[in-house]
GUGUKE-223537 format. One record per residue (C-alpha): residue number from 1; residue in one letter; z, x, y. Coordinates in pm, 1 decimal, padded with zeros to 6 digits. Example, Ala and Ser with C-alpha at 12.3 -4.5 7.8 and 13.67 -1.06 7.14 Angstrom:
BEGIN
 pos code       c3       c1       c2
   1    A  00780.0  01230.0 -00450.0
   2    S  00714.0  01367.0 -00106.0
//
This chain:
BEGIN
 pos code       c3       c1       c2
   1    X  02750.3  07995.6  06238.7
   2    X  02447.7  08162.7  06270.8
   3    X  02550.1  08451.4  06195.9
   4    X  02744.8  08342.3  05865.2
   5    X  02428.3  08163.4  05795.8
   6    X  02198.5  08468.6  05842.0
   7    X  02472.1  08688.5  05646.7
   8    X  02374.1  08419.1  05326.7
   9    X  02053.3  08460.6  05367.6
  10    X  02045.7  08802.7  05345.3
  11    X  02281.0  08809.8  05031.6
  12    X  02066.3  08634.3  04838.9
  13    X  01771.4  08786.8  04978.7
  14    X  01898.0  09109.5  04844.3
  15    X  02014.9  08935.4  04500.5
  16    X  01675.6  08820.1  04463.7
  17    X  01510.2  09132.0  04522.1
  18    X  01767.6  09313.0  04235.3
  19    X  01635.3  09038.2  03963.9
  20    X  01260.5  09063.4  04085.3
  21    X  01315.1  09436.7  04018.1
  22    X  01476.2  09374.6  03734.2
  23    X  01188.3  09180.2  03581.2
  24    X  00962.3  09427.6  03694.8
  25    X  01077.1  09674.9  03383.4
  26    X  01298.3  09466.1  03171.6
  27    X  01401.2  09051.1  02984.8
  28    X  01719.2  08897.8  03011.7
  29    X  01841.0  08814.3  02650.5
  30    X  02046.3  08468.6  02674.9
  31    X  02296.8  08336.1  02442.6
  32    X  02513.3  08037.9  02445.2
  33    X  02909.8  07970.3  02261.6
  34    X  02887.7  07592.1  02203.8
  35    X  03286.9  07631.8  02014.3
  36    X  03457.6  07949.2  01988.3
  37    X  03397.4  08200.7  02229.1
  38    X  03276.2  08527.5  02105.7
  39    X  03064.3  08849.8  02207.6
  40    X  02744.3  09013.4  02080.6
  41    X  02632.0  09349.4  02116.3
  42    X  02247.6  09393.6  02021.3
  43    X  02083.0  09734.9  01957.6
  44    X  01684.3  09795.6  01978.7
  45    X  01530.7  09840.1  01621.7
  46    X  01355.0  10195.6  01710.4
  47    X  01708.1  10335.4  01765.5
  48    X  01972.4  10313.1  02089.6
  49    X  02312.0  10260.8  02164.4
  50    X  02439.7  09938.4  02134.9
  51    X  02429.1  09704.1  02426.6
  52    X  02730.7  09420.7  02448.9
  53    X  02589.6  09078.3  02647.7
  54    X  02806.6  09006.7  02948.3
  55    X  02980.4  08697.4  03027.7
  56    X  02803.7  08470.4  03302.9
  57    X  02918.1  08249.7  03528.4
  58    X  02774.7  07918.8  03450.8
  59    X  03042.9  07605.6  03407.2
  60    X  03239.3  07643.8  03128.2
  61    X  03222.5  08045.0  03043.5
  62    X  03034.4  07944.4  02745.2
  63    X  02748.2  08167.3  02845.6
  64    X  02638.8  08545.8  02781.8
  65    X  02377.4  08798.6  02886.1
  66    X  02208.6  09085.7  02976.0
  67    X  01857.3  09267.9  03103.3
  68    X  01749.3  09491.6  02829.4
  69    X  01389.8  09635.9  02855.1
  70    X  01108.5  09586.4  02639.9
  71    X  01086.3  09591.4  02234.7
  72    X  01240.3  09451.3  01908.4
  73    X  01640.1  09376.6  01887.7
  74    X  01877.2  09290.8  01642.1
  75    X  02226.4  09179.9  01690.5
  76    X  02456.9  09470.4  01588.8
  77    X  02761.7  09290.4  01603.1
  78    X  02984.1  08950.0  01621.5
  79    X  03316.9  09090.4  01825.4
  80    X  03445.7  09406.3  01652.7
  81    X  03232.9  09302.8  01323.6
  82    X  02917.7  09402.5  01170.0
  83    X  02652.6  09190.3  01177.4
  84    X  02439.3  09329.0  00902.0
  85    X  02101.7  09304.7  00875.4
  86    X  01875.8  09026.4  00983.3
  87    X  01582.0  08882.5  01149.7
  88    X  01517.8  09079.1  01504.8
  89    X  01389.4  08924.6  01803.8
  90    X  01164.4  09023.1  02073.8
  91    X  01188.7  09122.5  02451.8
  92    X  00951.2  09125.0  02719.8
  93    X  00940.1  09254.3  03081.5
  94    X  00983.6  08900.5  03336.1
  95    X  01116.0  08668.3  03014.5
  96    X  01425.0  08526.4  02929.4
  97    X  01465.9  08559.8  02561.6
  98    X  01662.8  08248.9  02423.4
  99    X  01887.8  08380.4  02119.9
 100    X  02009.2  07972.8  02093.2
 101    X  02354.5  07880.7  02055.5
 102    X  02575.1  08134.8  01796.4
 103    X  02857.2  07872.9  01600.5
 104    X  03091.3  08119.2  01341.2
 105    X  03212.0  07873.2  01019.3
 106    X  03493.3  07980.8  00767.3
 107    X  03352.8  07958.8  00404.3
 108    X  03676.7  08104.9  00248.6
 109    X  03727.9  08404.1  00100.3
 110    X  03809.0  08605.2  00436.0
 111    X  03461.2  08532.9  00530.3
 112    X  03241.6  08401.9  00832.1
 113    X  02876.6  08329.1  00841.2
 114    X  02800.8  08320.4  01263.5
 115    X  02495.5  08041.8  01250.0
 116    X  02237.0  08045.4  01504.8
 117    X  02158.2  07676.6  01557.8
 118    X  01918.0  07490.6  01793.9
 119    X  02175.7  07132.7  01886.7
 120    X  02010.2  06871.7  02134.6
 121    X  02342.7  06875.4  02324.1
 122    X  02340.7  07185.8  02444.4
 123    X  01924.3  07247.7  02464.3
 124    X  01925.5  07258.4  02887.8
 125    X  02245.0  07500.9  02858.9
 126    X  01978.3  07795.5  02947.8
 127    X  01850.1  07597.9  03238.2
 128    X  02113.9  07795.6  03476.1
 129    X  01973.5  08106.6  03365.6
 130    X  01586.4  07960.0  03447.2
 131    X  01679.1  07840.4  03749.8
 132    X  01876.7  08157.8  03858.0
 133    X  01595.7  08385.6  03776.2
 134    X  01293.9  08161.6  03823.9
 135    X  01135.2  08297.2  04160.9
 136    X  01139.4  08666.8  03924.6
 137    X  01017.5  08576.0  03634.4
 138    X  00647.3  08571.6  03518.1
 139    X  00730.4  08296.5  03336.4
 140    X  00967.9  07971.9  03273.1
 141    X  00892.3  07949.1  02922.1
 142    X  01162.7  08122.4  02734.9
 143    X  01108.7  08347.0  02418.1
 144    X  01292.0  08115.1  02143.4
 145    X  01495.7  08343.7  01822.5
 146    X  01453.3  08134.6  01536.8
 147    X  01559.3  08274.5  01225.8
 148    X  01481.1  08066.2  00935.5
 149    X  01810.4  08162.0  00718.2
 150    X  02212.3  08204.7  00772.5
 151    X  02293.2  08565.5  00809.0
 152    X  02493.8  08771.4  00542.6
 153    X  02872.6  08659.5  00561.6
 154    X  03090.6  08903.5  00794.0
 155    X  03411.2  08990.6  00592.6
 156    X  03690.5  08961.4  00837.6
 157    X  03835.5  09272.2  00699.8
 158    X  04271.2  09331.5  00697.0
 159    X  04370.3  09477.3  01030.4
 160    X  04659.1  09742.7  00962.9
 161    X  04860.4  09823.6  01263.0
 162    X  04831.7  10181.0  01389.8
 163    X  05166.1  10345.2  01245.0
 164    X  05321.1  10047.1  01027.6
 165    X  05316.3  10340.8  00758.0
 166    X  05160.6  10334.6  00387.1
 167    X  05413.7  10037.9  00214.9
 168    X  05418.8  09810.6  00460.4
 169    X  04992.1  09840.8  00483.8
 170    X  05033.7  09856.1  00087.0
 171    X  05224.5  09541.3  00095.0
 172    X  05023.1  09327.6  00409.0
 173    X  04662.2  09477.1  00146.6
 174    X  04861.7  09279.1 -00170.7
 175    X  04951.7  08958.4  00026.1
 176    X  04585.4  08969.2  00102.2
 177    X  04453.9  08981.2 -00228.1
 178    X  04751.1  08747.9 -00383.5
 179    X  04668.3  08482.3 -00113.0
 180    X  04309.8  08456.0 -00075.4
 181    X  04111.5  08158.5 -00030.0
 182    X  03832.1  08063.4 -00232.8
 183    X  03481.6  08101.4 -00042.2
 184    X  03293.5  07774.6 -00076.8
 185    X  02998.4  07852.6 -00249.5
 186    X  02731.7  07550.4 -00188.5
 187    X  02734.1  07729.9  00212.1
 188    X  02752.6  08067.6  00065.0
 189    X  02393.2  07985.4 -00123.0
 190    X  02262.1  07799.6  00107.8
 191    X  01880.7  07891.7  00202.7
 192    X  01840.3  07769.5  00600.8
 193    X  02017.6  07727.8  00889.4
 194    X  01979.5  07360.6  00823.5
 195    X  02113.1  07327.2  00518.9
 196    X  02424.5  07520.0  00569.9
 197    X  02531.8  07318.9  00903.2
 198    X  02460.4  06999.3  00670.5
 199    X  02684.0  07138.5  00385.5
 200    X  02972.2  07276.0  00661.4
 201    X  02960.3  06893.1  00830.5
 202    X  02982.7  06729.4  00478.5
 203    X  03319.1  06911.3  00351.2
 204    X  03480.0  06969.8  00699.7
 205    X  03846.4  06876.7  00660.2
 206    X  04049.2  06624.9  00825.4
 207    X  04168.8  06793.5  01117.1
 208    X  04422.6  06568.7  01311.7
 209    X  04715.3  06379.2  01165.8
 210    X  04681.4  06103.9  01387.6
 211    X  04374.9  05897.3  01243.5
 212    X  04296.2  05584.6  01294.9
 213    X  04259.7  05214.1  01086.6
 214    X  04018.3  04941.1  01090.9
 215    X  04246.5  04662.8  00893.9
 216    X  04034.4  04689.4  00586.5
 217    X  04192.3  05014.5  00397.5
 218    X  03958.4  05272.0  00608.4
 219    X  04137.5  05542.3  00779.4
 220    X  03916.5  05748.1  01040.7
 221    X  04020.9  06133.8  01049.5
 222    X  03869.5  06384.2  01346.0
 223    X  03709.3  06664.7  01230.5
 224    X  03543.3  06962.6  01352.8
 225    X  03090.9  06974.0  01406.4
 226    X  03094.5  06608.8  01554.6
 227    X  03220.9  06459.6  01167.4
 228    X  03452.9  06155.9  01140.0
 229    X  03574.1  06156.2  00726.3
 230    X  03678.6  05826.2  00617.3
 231    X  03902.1  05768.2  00368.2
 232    X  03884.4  05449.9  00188.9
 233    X  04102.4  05239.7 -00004.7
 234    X  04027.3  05373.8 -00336.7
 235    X  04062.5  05723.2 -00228.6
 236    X  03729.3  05820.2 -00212.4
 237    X  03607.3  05936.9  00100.2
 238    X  03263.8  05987.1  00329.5
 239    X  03190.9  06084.1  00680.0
 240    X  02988.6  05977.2  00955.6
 241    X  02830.3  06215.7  01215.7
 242    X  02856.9  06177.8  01597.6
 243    X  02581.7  06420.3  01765.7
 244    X  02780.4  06745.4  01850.6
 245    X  02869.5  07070.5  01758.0
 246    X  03251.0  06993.8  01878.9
 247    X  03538.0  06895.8  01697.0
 248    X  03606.2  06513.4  01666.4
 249    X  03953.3  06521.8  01863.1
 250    X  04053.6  06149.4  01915.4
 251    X  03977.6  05836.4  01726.4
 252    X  04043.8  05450.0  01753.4
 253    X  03900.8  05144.2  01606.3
 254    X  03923.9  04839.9  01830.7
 255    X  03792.1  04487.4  01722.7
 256    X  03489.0  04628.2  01513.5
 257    X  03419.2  04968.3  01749.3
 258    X  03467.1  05284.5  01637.4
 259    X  03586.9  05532.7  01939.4
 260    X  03504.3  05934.7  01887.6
 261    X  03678.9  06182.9  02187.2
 262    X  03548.4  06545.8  02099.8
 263    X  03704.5  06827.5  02200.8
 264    X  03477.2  06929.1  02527.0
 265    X  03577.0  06603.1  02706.4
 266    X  03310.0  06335.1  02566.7
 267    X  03401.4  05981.2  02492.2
 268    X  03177.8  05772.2  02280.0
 269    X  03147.1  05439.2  02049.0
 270    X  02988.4  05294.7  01796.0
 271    X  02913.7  04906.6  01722.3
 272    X  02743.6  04956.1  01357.4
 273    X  03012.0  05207.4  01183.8
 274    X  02892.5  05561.4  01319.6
 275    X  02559.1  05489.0  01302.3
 276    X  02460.2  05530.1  01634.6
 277    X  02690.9  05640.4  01903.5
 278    X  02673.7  05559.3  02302.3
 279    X  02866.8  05802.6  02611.7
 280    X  03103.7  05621.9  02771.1
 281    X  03224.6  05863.9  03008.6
 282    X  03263.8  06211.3  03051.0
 283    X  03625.5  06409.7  03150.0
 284    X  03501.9  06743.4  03180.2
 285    X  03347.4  06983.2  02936.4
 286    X  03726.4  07192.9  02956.9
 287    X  03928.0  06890.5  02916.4
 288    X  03976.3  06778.7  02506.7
 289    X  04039.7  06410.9  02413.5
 290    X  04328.9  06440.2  02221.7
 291    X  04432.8  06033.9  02231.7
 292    X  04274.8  05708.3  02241.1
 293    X  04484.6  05428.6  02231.1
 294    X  04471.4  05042.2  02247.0
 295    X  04701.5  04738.0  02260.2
 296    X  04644.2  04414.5  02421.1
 297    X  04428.4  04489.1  02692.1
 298    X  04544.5  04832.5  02799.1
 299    X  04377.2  05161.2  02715.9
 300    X  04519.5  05481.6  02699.4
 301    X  04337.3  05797.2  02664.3
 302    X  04508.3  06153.1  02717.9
 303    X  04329.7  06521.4  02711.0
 304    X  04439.1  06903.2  02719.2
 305    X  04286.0  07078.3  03011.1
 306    X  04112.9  07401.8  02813.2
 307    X  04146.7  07756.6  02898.8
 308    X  04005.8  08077.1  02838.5
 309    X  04279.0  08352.8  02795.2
 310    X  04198.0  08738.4  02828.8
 311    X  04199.5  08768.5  02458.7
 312    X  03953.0  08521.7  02399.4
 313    X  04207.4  08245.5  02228.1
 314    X  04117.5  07910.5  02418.7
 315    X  04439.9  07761.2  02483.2
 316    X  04550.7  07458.4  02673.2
 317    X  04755.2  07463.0  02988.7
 318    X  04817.2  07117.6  03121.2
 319    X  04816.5  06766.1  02942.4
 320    X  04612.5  06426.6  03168.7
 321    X  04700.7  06116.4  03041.8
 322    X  04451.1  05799.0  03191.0
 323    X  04553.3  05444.2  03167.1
 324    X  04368.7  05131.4  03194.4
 325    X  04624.3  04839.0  03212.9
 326    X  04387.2  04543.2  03189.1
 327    X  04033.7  04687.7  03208.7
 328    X  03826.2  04853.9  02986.5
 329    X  03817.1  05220.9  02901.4
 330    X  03538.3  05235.1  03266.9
 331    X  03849.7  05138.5  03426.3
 332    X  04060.9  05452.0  03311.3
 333    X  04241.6  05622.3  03619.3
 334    X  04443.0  05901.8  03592.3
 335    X  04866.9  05877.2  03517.4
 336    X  05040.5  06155.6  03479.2
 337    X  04946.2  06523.3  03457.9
 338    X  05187.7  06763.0  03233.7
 339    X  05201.6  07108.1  03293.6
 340    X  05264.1  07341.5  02936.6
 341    X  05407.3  07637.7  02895.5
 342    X  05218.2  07905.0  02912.6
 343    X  05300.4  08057.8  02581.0
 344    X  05365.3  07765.4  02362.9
 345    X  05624.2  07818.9  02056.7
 346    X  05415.0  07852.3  01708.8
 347    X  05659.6  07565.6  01577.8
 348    X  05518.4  07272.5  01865.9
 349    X  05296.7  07036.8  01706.1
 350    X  05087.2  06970.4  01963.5
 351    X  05100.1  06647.8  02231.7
 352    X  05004.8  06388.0  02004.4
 353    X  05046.1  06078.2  02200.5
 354    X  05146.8  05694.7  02020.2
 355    X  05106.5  05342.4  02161.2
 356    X  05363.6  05132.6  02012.0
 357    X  05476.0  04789.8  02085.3
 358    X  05414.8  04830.5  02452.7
 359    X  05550.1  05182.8  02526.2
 360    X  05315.9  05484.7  02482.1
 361    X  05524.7  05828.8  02394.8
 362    X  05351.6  06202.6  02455.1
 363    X  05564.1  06521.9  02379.0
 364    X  05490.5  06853.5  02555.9
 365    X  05763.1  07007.3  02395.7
 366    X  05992.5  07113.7  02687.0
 367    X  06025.6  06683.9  02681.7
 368    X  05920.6  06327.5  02517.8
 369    X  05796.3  06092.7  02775.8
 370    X  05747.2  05699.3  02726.8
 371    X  05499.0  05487.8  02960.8
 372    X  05606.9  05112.2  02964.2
 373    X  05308.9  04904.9  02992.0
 374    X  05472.0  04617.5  03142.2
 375    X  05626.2  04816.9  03444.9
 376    X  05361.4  05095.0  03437.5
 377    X  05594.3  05356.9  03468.0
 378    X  05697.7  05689.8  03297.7
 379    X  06041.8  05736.9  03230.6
 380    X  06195.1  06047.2  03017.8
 381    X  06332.0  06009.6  02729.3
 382    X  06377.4  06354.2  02564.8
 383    X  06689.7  06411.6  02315.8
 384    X  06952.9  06692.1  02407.5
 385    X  06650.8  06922.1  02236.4
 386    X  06285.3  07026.8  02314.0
 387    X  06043.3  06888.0  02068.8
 388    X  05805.3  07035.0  01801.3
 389    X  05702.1  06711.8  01660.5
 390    X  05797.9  06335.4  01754.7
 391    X  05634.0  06050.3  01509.3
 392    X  05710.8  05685.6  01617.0
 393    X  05703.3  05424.6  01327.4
 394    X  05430.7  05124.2  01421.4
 395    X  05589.0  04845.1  01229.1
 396    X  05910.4  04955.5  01319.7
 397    X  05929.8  05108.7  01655.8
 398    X  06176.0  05396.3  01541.0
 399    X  06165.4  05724.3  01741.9
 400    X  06241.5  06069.3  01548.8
 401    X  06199.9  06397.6  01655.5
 402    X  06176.2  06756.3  01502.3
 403    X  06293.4  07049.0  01708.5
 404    X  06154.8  07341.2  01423.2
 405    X  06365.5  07645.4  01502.7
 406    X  06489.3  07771.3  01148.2
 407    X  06881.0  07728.4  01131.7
 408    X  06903.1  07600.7  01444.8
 409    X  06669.9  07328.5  01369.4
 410    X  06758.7  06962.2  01457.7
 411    X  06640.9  06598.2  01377.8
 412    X  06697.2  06310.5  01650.7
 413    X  06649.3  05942.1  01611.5
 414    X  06610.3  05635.6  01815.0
 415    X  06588.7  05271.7  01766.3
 416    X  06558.4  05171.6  02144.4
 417    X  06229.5  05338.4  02233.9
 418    X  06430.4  05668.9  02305.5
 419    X  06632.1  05550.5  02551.0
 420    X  06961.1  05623.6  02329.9
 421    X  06908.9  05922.9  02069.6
 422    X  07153.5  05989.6  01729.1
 423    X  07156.9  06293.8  01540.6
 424    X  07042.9  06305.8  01207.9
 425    X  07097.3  06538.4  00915.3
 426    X  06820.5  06805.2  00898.2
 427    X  06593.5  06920.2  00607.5
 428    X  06653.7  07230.7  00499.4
 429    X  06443.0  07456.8  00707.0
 430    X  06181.5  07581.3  00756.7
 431    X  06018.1  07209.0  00865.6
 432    X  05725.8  07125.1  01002.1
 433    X  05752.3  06715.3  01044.1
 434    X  05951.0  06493.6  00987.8
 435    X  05895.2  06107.7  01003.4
 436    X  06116.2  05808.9  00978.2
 437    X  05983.5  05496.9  00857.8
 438    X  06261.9  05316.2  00983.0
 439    X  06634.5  05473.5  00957.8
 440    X  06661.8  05431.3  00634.3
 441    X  06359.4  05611.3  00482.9
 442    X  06223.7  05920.0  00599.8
 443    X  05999.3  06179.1  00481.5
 444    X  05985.5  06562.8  00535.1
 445    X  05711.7  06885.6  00513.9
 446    X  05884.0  07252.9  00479.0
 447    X  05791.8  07530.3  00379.1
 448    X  05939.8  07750.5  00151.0
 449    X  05852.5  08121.9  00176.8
 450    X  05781.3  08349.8 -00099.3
 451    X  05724.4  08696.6 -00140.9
 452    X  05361.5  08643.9 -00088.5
 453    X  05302.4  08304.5 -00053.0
 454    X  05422.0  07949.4  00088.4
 455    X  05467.7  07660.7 -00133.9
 456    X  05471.4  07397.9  00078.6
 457    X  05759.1  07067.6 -00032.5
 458    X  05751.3  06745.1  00027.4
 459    X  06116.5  06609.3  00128.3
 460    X  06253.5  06230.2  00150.0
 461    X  06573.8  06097.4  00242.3
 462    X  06630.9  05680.5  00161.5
 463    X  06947.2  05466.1  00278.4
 464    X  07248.3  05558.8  00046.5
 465    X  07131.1  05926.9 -00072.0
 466    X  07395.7  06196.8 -00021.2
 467    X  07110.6  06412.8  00146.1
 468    X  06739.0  06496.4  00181.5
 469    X  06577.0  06534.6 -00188.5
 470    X  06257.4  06753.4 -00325.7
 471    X  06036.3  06517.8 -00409.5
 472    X  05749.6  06721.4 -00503.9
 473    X  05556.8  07047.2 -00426.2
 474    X  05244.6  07099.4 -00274.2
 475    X  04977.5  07282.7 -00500.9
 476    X  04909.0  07673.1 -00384.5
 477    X  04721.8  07714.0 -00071.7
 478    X  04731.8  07326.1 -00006.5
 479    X  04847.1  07242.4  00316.1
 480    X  05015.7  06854.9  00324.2
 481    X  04965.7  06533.5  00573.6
 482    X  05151.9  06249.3  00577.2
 483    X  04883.6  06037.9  00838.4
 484    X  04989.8  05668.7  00783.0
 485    X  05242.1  05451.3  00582.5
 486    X  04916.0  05303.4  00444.1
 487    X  04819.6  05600.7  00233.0
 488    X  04974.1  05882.5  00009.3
 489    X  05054.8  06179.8  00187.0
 490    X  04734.9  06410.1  00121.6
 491    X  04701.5  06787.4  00095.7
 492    X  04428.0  06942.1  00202.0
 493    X  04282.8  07284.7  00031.5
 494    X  04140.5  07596.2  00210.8
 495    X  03818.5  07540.0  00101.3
 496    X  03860.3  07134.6  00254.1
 497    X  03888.6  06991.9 -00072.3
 498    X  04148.7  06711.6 -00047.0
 499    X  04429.1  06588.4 -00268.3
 500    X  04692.5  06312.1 -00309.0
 501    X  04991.5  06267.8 -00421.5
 502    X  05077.7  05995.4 -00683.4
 503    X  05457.1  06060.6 -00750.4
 504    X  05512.5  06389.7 -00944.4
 505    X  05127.2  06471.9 -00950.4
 506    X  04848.6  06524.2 -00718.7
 507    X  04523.0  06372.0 -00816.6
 508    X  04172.9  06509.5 -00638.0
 509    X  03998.2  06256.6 -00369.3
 510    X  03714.7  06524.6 -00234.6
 511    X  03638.3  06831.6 -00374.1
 512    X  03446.6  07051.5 -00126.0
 513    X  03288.1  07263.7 -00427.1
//
């Protein structure tokens, strides 16, 4: 032991000694990936070659650095793009120099603006680096980058594959142009950093099909920089802010609370409508809420474990579902743990999870799985297909399921919780949900692909019809939702503008411009 313990010793003695020398000649240059994981490369203003930050092993891989020595810096680029030119920031010998935390937001047009924000939640993230370095450096007090404006958009320019040849690069340069998304310009003119992450949170779109109701017409959607839009019974809509850079991932309203899971594992409420919001627990800053659920005096709650692949795409490998069968959401302990595939078909919808009339239902695609409250157990009840979607009816209790695989695609119903499934006749393909109010109505969303584009359709299919009908089709570049039986099935725009349909028409709710 003492030997182990004087081998430590002497390993961080020497790792000590490398960052006091270090510091001697040269600053560390810190920056933090609250969202999507990216890298910089920075190169000194009096001329260099570029320098890329290195990944550092803090919690979460969220981090990035490097020692660079003394002078003025600008970041060169955002992954393989230009950064263009803007404000520089300053290195010196024994000093960590905070860049902040770097967020990228879509404004359309095949453009990104990467925005250097300073967020409460993630303030202390550079403490690992102080702490790490502290007995080297001259001083704890980091160098703070503050630029007072967004930097110039990056155009994510069209990637041609080495060797596809001059037609098919001709044709992939035309589907470009034909299909291109219009660039919201209220964040494109916006003058500071502060205004534009105001602007993005105001028009972020409704990100998760699975929203949830408070009994008086409002319907709660997750969406992404900590928003919650409402939609309210006359179609207009508004948001409320919960104090994050993450996504909004889960919602429920429960006897007058509001309930917000984001997407790096936080669960909070609200008593006065999104006002002000209070942590009730934390799962883990790699594990997304994806569910909240209530009924009687059970609550549910279910997340995706997070990970980081080699290409930089954070995926999710493995589904947790908690239950609290007569306690409060303090009381969750973990159920059942579901391992996913590790290349998950484009066509699965994801593992939305349902509480219905005492049985909960989660899909991970290779199955549908039911919990019973009553019994507490988890039973399978997958059809003679893997699942893409699976939408159980709340007033009804009927069970259907999509498998989404072209012309072999098929459509599965059940009126016993799953425990007995019947074949249905499919939409025409391709499909992307389908839902059945109850046997005798359901609805459909294909899409139909053009030469250059997809028009998305909207399909139903009522008791007596000889098949599944066209009811209508979506407007260009509008992407459709059928959330609840409560409200029209909306479509929502590139730019997160957001329409309705009212029969043969669609009528705007939110325009983002």
């Amino acid at each position: 032991m003492a030997l182990l313990f004087g081998g430590q010793l002497c390993a961080a003695s020497s790792a000590e000694q490398s960052a006091a020398e270090l510091a001697a000649t040269r600053g560390y240059v810190y920056v933090y990936f609250p969202k999507d994981i990216g890298t910089i490369e920075v190169r000194p203003v009096d001329g260099g070659p570029n320098r890329k930050l290195a990944p550092r092993t803090d919690e979460g891989g969220k981090a990035y650095g490097a020692w660079l020595t003394p002078g003025d810096y600008r970041i060169s680029k955002w992954n393989s793009y230009d950064w263009g030119d803007y404000p520089t920031f300053k290195v010196e010998a024994g000093r960590v120099t905070d860049l902040g935390s770097l967020v990228p937001v879509n404004i359309g047009g095949y453009e990104l603006v990467v925005l250097p924000v300073r967020d409460a939640e993630d303030a202390h993230a550079i403490d690992g680096a102080l702490q790490q370095y502290a007995s080297a450096l001259t001083s704890l007090d980091p160098i703070r980058w503050n630029p007072p404006s967004p930097p110039k958009p990056i155009d994510l320019q069209l990637k041609v594959t080495p060797g596809l040849g001059l037609i098919p690069s001709l044709v992939m340069a035309h589907d470009r142009k034909v299909n291109k998304p219009s660039t919201v310009a209220a964040l494109k003119n916006a003058t500071s950093n502060e205004e534009f992450l105001r602007l993005a949170r105001s028009i972020a779109r409704p990100m998760y099909s699975h929203p949830a109701e408070d009994g008086q017409g409002n319907i709660y959607f997750g969406a992404d920089l900590g928003q919650i839009r409402v939609r309210h019974e006359d179609g207009t809509w508004s948001g409320l802010s919960v104090d994050t850079l993450h996504s909004v991932s889960g919602v429920a309203f429960v006897e007058g609370s509001l309930y917000a899971g984001s997407d790096n594992g936080v669960l909070r409420s609200s008593d006065d409508s999104g006002k002000h919001w209070s942590d009730i627990r934390t799962f883990g800053d790699d594990q997304a809420i994806i569910d909240i659920e209530h009924e009687g005096n059970a609550w549910i709650v279910a997340t995706a474990h997070q990970v980081l692949q080699p290409s930089g795409v954070v995926a999710a490998d493995q589904i947790v579902v908690y239950v609290s069968p007569q306690g409060g959401l303090e009381k969750l302990e973990k159920s059942r743990e579901f391992p996913l595939e590790k290349q998950m078909p484009g066509s699965w919808g994801g593992a939305m999870g349902q509480l219905v009339h005492g049985a909960y239902f989660i899909n991970t695609h290779k199955g549908l799985y039911r919990y019973d409250l009553a019994g507490q157990q988890w039973k399978t009840i997958s059809p003679p297909t893997n699942v893409s979607t699976h939408h159980v009816d709340p007033a009804t209790g009927t069970v259907s399921v999509l498998l989404n695989k072209g012309a072999l695609s098929k459509v599965f119903v059940s009126e016993d919780k799953g425990d007995s499934w019947k074949e249905m006749k499919r939409p025409p393909f391709v499909t992307a949900d389908v839902q059945f109010d109850n046997p005798g109505m359901r609805y459909a969303i294909r899409a139909e692909p053009g030469a250059f584009k997809v028009t998305w359709e909207i399909y139903t299919y009522s008791r007596g019809a000889p098949d599944w009908a066209k009811q209508v089709d979506a407007p260009f570049q509008c992407i459709p939702m059928r959330a609840s039986a409560s409200m029209p099935i909306i479509c929502i725009l590139s730019d997160g503008s957001i329409l309705s349909q009212r029969e043969q028409d669609w009528y705007v709710e939110f325009s983002a411009q």
